[in-house]
N, C-alpha and C positions, 0 to 999 in steps of 0.2 A: 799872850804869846802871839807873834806874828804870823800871821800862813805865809806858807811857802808857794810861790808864783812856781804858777804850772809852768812845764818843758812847750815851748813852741806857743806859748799863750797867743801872741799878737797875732800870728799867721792864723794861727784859728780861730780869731774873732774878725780877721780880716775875710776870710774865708763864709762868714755868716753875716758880713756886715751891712747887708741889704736889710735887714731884719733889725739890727739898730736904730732908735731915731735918737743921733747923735745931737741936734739941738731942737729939744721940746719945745721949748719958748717960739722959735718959729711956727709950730704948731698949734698953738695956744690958741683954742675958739674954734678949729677947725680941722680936730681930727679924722672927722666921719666924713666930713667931704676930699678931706684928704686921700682918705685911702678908701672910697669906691673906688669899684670895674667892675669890667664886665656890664655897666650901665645901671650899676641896681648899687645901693645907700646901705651899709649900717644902719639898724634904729638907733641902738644902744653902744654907750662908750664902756666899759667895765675896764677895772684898774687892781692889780694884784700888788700889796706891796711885799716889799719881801720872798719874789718869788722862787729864790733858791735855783736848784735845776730843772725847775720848769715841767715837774710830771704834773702836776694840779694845773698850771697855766695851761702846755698844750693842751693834755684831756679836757680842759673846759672850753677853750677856745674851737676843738673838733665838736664839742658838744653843743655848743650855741651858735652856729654858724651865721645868724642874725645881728651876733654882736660885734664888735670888737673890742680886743683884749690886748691892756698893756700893761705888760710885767715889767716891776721896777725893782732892782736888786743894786744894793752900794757895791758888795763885794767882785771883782771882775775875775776872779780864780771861779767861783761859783757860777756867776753867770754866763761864763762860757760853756756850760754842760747846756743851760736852758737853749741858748741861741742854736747848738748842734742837734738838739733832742729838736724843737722846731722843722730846722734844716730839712733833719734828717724824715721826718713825717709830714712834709710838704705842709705845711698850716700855712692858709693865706691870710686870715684874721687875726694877726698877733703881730706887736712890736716889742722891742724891750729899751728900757731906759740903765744905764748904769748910773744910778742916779740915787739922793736922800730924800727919804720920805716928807723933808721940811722942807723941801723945796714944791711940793705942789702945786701952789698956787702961779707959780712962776709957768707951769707946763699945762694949766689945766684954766682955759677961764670958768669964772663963776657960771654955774648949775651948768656943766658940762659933761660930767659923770653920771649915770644911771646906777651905778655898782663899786663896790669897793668890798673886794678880799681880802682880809688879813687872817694866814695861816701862820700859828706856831711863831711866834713871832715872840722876841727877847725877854722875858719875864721884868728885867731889873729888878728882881727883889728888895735890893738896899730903896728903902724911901727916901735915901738923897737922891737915888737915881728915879723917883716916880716920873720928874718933867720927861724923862726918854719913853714912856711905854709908850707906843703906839695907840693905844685904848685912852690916852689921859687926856686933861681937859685941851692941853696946847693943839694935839695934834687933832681931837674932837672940832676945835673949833675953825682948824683947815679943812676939814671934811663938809665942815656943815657948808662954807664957800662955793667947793667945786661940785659937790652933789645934788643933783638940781630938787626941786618940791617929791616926795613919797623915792628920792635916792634910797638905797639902802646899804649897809656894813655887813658882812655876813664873815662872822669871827671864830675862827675855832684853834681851842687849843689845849694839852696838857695840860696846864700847868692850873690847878683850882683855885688858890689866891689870887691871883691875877685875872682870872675868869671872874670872881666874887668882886675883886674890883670895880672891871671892866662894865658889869651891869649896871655898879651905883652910878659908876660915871656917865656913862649912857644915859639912863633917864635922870640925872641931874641936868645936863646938858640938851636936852631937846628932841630926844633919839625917842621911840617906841620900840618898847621891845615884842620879839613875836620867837617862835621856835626854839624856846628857850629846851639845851638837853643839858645833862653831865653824865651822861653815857650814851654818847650816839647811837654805837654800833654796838649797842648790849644784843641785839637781833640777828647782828651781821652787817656787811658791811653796807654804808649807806652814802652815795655819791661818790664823786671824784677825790680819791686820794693824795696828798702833795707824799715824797717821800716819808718824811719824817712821820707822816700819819701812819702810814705802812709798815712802818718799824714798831710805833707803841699801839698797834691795835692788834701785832703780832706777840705784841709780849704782854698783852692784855690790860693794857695801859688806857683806863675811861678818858673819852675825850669830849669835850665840853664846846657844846654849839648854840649862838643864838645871830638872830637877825634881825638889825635894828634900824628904823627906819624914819625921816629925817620928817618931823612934825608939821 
C-alpha cells in the first residue's frame, strides 16, 4: 500500500533543508572536514540507516557531541518529522540523506565510518526476499568497505529470527561479535530509544542487541 504524502511536505523540508546533504557523493572522503566549526574537527563519522523520525538519531547525536551523525532514511513522508525534530532541538552534529541504503559506497569512501546503526529495520521474512535485509551478506559486504579497521554495527531489533540470522551472518562475514542481549531492557530501560523501541518495550516487547565489530 502506498503512504500518503504529507500536506505541505516540500515547504517543510525546504524549511529544514540546511540539514539535508542533498549530494553525498560530493562529500564522499570528507565529511568531518566538511562540517567542522567553530575551529575544532569531529573524530568520528557514525551513520544510522533507516532513521525514521529521528528520536534515536537526534538523542544520539546530543549524546556524542564528538561525533557526527548521518541519518539515512528512503522514505521522504517520514523523514521529514526527523529533519523538524532536529530543527526543532538545534543539533549541530547531524545531516540527513533521503537516500538507499545500496548506495553507500557511493556517499561514504572506503574506512570512512567509525559506526553504523541499524534500528528496527525491515525483517523480510519471505527468503526470496533475504538479498534485502540489511544484516545479509550483500549489504555486510558495503559496510565492511566504508567502515574503517575495529568500525563497528550496533543492531537492535524485535524481530528474533532475523536477530538469529543476523548473528550467523555477522561472524560468517568477518564482523566479531560483543554485547550480545535478547532482552535488553529486562532491567529497564537502557540507551537511547528510536520510536519504534518505545512503543515495544512499552508493550513489553524483548528487544534483541548486539555489536559487531569489523575484524
Amino acid at each position: 500500500m502506498r503512504m500518503r504524502r504529507k500536506p505541505r511536505l516540500d515547504s517543510r523540508i525546504m524549511q529544514c533543508e540546511h540539514l539535508l546533504a542533498g549530494e553525498p557523493e560530493v562529500l564522499r572522503g570528507r565529511w568531518l572536514e566538511e562540517f567542522s566549526f567553530n575551529g575544532s574537527q569531529f573524530k568520528e563519522l557514525h551513520v544510522e540507516l533507516g532513521c525514521g523520525k529521528g528520536s534515536f538519531t537526534v538523542g544520539t547525536a546530543r549524546s556524542e557531541p564528538c561525533a557526527f551523525l548521518v541519518g539515512v532514511e528512503r522514505i521522504t513522508n517520514v523523514l521529514v518529522a526527523a529533519l523538524e525534530r532536529a530543527e526543532q532541538e538545534r543539533v549541530q552534529n547531524i545531516r540527513f540523506l533521503n537516500k538507499l541504503a545500496d548506495d553507500l559506497i557511493s556517499f561514504f569512501a572506503e574506512d570512512e565510518v567509525s559506526r553504523i546503526y541499524i534500528n528496527f529495520c525491515d525483517p523480510w521474512p519471505a527468503n526470496r526476499h533475504s538479498k534485502r535485509r540489511l544484516t545479509g551478506q550483500r549489504f555486510l559486504e558495503i559496510y565492511k568497505t566504508v567502515l574503517q579497521p575495529g568500525g563497528e554495527i550496533h543492531f537492535k531489533t524485535d524481530n528474533l529470527p532475523l536477530f538469529d540470522f543476523s548473528l550467523i551472518e555477522l561472524e560468517k562475514y568477518g564482523f566479531s561479535l560483543s554485547e550480545v542481549s535478547y532482552n535488553l531492557h529486562e532491567h529497564g530501560p537502557v540507551g537511547i530509544m528510536s520510536d519504534y523501541e518505545k512503543k515495544f518495550y512499552g508493550m513489553g516487547i524483548p528487544i534483541n542487541r548486539c555489536v559487531a565489530k569489523v575484524n
